[in-house]
Structure formats: C-alpha cells, structure tokens
N, C-alpha and C positions, 0 to 999 in steps of 0.2 A: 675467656670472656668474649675474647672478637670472634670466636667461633658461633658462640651462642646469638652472639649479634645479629651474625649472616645468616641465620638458620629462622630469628623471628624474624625478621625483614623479610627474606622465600617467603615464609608462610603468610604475609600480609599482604603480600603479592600477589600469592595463585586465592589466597581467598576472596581478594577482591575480584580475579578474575571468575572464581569461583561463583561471585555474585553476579557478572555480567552475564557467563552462560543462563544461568538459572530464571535471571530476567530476558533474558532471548523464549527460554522454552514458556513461559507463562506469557510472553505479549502471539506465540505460536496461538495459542490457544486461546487466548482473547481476540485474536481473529476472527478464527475460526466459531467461538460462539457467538461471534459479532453479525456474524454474514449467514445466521441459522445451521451450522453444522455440528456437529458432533467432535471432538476431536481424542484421540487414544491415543499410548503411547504401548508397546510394549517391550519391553527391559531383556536384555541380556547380556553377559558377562562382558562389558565395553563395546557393546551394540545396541542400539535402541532402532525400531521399526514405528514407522509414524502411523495412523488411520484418520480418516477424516471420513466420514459416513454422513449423506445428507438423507431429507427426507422422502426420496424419490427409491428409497432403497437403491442407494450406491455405493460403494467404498472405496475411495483412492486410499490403497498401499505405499507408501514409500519406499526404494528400497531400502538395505538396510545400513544405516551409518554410523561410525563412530560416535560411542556417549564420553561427552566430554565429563559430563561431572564424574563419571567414573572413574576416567583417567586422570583426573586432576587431583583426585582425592588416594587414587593410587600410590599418585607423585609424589604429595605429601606426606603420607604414611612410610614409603620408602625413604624418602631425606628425613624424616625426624628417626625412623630405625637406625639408618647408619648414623647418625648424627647422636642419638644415644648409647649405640654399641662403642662408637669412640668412646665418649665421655667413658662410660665404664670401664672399656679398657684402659683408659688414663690413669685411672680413680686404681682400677686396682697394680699398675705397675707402681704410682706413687708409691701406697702401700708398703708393698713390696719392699721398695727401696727403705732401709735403714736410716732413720731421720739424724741428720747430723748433730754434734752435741756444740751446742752454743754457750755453755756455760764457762770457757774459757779464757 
C-alpha cells in the first residue's frame, strides 16, 4: 500500500509538471501569434525543432532541443511498468506460497 502511495504521488507530480511544460509551449506560441508570426513546431523521437516564419518570407530554425513532454511521459510510463511488474510479481509469489491453515 505505501508503495502504491509513492507511485500516485510521482505521478501527480510530473503531471503537474507535465502541465507547466505544456503551458511554457502554448504562451511560445501565443507570442509569437501575438507579434504577427507564424510559429511550428516539429516533433521527434525526445526532440522537438522550433520555426517561427514571418511575413517578409523569413524562417528562424531553432536548433534542435530536448521534448520535455516526451520525456516526462517516458518517465511515467517506465515507473508505473516497474511499479506494475513488482506488484505482479508479488501477487504471483503470494500465490505461490501455500496459505497457512488458521483453523486451529
């Protein structure tokens, strides 16, 4: 039970951090439509590449940096797998074990 505890508490943790990245990348981009620009983002495997394209046919590139929600979302998926792979190997050594006889 205090395992399961530590494991919801993580996850309400990187999710709310989860929620701060996310609002970082939408006020990006409310910038940038704020000031007449265009703004892009494109996506790879825990890398993301910025564009910002104005009307004068220009495009600043960003180069290319670490996606946090990618990683974050990584994270979590790895801690609840081991954190489930325990539980079940738990569940099945209990099993396992021959239940003692209490009727005595």
């Amino acid at each position: 039970m205090r395992r399961a505890l530590g494991v919801v508490l993580f996850d309400v943790v990187v999710t709310v951090l989860l929620y701060y990245v996310l609002q970082d990348l939408s006020y990006r981009s409310s910038y940038a439509q704020s000031e007449g620009l265009a703004y892009s983002v494109t996506y790879y495997p825990f890398i993301r590449v910025s564009h910002i394209t104005g009307n004068v046919q220009f495009t600043l590139t960003s180069p290319p940096a670490l996606d946090w929600v990618q990683v974050i979302i990584a994270v979590i998926v790895v801690v609840n797998g081991y954190y489930l792979a325990s539980l079940i190997r738990e569940r099945r050594a209990n099993a396992a074990r021959p239940a003692a006889d209490s009727s005595s």
